[in-house]
C-alpha positions as CSV (number, residue, x, y, z in Angstrom):
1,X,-43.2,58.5,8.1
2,X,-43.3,56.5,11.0
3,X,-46.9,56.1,11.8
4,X,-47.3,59.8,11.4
5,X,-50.0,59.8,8.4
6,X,-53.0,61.1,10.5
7,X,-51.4,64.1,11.7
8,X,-52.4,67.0,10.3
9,X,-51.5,70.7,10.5
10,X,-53.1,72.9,12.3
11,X,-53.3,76.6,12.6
12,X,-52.3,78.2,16.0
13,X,-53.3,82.1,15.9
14,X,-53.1,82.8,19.7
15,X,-48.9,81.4,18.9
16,X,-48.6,83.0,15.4
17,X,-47.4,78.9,14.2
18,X,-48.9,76.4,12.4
19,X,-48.3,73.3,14.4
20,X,-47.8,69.7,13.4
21,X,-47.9,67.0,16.5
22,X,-46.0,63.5,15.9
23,X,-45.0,61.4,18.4
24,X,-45.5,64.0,21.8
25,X,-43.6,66.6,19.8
26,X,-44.6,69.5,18.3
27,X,-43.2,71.1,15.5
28,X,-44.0,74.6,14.1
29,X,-43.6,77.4,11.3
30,X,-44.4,80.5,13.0
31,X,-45.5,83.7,11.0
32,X,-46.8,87.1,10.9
33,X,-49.6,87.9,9.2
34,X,-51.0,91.3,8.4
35,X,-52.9,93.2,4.5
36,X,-53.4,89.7,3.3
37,X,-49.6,88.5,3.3
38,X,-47.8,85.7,5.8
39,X,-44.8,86.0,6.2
40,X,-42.9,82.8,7.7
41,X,-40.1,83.5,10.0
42,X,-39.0,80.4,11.6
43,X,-39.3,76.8,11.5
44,X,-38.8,74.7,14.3
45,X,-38.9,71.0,14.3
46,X,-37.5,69.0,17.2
47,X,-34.2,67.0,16.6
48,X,-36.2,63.5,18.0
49,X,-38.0,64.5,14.6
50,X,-35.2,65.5,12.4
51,X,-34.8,63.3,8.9
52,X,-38.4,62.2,8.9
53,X,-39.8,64.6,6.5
54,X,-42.1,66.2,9.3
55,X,-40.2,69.8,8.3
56,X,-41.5,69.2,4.6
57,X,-45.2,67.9,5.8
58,X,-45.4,70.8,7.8
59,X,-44.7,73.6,5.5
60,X,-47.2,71.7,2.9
61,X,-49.5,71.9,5.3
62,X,-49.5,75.3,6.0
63,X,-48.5,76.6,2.7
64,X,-52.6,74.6,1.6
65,X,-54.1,76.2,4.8
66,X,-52.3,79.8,3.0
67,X,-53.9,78.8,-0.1
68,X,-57.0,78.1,1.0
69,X,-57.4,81.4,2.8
70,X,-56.0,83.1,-0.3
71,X,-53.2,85.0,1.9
72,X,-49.4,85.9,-0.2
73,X,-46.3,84.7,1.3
74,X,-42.7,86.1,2.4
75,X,-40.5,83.7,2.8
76,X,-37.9,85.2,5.6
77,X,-37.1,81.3,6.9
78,X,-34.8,79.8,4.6
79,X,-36.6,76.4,5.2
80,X,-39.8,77.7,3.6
81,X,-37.8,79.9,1.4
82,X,-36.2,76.4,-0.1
83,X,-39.3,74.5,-0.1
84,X,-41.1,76.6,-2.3
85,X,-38.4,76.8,-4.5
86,X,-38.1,72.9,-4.8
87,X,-41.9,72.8,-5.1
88,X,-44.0,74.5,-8.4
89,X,-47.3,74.3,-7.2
90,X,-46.7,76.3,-4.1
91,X,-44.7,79.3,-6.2
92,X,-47.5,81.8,-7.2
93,X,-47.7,82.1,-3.7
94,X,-45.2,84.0,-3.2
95,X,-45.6,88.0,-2.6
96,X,-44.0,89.5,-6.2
């Protein structure tokens, strides 16, 4: 990944995203949160990015900070939506 293994995703409440810098770009899964549910709603990463797996490290990232906090998940971006379909582990996540 291009040097990229020390970045690490970070939550950005004051921009509603969880951020993940590589290489002077940011890319970021934004969200609302509210009664113990995040729901993701877009996913941005910059085309100088694209085909790196940085999409992919960043909704892993944010999906363990979810965890971690013990928060459900909606799934409105399709990008999230299809990682968490691809991916077990992350599925009892989601908000039933």
């Amino acid at each position: 990944m291009d040097g990229s293994a020390n970045e690490t995703v970070a939550n950005n409440p004051e921009r509603q995203r969880y951020e993940l810098a590589v290489d002077g770009h940011i890319a970021a899964a934004y969200y609302e949160k509210a009664n113990g549910v995040i729901t993701f709603v877009h996913t941005e990463v910059p085309p100088e990015l694209g085909g790196k797996g940085i999409g992919s490290k960043l909704v892993r990232g944010a999906l363990d900070h979810v965890r971690a906090e013990g928060l459900k998940v909606i799934a409105q971006c399709p990008f999230v939506k299809a990682f968490i379909e691809k991916h077990a582990d992350y599925q009892h996540l989601l908000k039933r």
